[in-house]
Every structure is written in C-alpha cells, then in structure tokens.
MARPAKOL-392825 format. One record per residue: residue in one letter; x, y, z of N, C-alpha, C, O in turn. Coordinates in steps of 0.001 Angstrom, whole numbers, padded with zeros to 6 digits, always signed. Atoms other than C-alpha are relative to their C-alpha. Layout:
// residues N
aXYZXYZXYZXYZ/...
END
This chain:
// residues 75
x+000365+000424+001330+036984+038854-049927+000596-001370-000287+001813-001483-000141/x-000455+001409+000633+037400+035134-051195+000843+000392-001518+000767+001282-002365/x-000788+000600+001187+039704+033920-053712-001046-000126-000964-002017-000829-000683/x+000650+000257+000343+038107+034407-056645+000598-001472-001033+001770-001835-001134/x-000352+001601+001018+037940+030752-059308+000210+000319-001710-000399+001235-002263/x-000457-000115+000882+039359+030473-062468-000886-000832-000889-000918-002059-000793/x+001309+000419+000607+036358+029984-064934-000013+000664-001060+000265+001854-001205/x+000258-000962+001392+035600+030471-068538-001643+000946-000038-002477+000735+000843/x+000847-000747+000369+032909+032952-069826-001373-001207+000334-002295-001116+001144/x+001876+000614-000697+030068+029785-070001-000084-000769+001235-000993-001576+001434/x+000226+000973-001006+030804+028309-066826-000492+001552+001106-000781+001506+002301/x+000250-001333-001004+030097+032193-065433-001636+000157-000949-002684+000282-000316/x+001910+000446+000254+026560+031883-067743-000671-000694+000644-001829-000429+000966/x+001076+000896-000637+025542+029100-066109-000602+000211+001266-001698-000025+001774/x-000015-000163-001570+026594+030271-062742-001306+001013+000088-002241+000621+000786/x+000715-000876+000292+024477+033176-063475-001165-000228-000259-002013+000524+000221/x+001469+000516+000668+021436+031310-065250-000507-000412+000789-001717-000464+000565/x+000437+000531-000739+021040+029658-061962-000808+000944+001434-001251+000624+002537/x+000345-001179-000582+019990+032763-060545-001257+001306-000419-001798+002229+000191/x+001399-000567+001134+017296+034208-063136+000832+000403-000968+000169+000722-001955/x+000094-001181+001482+019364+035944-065780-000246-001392-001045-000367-002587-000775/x+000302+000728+000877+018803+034590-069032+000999+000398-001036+001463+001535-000950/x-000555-000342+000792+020880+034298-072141-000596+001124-000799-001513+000566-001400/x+000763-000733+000673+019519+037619-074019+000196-000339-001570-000674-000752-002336/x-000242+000097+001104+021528+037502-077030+001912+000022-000156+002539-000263+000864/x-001096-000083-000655+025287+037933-077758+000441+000724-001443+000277+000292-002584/x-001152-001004+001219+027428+040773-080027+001426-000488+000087+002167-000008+000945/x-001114+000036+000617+030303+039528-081209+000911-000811+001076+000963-001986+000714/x-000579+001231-000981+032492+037692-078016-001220+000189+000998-001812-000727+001567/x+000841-000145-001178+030240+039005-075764-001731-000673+000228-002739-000374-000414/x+001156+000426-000375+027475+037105-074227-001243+001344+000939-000716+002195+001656/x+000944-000935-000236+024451+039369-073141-000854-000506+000734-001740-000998+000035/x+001198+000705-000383+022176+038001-070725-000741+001297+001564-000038+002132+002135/x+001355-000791-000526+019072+039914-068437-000482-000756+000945-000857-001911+000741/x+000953+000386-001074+017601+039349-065300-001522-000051-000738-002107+000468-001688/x+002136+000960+000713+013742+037527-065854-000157+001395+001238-000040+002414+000557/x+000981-000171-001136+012426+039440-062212+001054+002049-000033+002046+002525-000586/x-000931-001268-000063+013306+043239-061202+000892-000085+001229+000721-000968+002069/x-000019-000836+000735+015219+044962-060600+001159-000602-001755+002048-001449-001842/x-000002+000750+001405+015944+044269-064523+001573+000234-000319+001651+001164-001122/x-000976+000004+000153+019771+043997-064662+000345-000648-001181-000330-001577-001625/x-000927+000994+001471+022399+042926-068041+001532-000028+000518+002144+000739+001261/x-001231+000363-000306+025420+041740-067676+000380-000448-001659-000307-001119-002429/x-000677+000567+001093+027940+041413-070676+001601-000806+000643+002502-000541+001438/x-000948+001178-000570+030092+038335-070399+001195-000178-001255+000882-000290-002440/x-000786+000592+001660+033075+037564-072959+000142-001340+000042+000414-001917+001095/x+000141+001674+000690+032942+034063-074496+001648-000142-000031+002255-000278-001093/x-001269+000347+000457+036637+033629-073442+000278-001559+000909-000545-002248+001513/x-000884+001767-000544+038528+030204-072082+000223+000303+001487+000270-000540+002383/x-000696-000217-001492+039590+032178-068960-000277+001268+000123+000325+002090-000569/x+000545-001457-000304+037807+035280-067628+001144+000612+000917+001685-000082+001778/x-000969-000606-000951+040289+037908-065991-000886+000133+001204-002117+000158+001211/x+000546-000334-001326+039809+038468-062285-000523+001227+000102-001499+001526+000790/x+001018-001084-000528+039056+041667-062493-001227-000107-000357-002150+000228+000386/x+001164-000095+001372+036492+041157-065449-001231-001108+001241-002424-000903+001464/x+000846+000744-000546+035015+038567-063288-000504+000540+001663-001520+000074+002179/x+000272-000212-001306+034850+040039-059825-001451+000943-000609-002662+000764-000477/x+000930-001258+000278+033332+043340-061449-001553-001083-000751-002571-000396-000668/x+001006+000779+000341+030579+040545-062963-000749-000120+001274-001800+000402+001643/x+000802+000464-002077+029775+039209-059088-000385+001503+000177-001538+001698-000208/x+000770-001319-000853+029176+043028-057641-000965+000270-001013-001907+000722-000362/x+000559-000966+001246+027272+044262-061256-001195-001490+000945-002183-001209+001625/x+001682+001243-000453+024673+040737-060001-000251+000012+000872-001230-000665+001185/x+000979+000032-001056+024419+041796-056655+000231-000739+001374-000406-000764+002427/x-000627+001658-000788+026845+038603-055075+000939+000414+000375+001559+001375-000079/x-001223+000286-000747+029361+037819-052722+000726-000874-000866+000184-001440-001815/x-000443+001018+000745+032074+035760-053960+000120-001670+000519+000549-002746+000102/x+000390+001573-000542+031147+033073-051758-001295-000686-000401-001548-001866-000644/x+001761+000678+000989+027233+032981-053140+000595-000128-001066+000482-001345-001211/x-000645+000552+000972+029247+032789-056383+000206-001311-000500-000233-001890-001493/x-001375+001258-000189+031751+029815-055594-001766-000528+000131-002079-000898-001001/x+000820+001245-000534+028296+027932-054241-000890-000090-001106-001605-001092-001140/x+000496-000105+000894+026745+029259-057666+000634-001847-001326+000221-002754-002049/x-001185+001163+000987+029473+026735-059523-000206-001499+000239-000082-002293-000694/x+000245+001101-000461+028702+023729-057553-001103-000804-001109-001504-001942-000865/
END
C-alpha cells in the first residue's frame, strides 16, 4: 500500500470529478457526490482542511482505486 497524501476534502472532489463522479449536493460539512456511469456509486466527503487517513483511504476503496491511481488522480 502507498503512502497515502495529505489533502483537503476539495482537492479529494476534484481528484474524484476527474473520474465521473459529480458534485450531487452537500448536507451540512459533507460533500455528496455520484458516479455519472454504473455501477452508480456516492461517496460522502467532509469539507475539512485536512482529511484523516483513515477517512481518506476508506474514500479510495468505496471508488474502486488504488492509492497509486489516486496519487496520479492529484496531478
């Protein structure tokens, strides 16, 4: 397993947006965004400064990614 990177909540949207999901909507910190194509996945993101590692790993497996397709997501 790679090192994972130390990234806020929208720099893990974008990473993500670059991949089909889409912003859906967002409750309260949490960002909400939906795969466009199937199978039709959500992911809730928190709108913080600095995502915990766990919070963020468990993000990468819930989309399906390595944490190296990730890291090349960020670029």
């Amino acid at each position: 397993m790679g090192k994972l990177p130390v990234i806020s909540g929208a720099d893990a949207v974008r990473a993500f947006c670059r991949i089909g999901y889409e912003l859906s909507h967002q409750s309260g910190s949490h960002m909400i965004l939906r795969l466009r194509t199937p199978p039709h996945r959500h992911l809730s993101i928190p709108n913080h400064k600095e995502l915990a590692k766990g919070t963020l790993r468990g993000l990468i497996r819930d989309a399906g990614l390595t944490v190296e397709q990730f890291e090349e997501l960020l670029d």
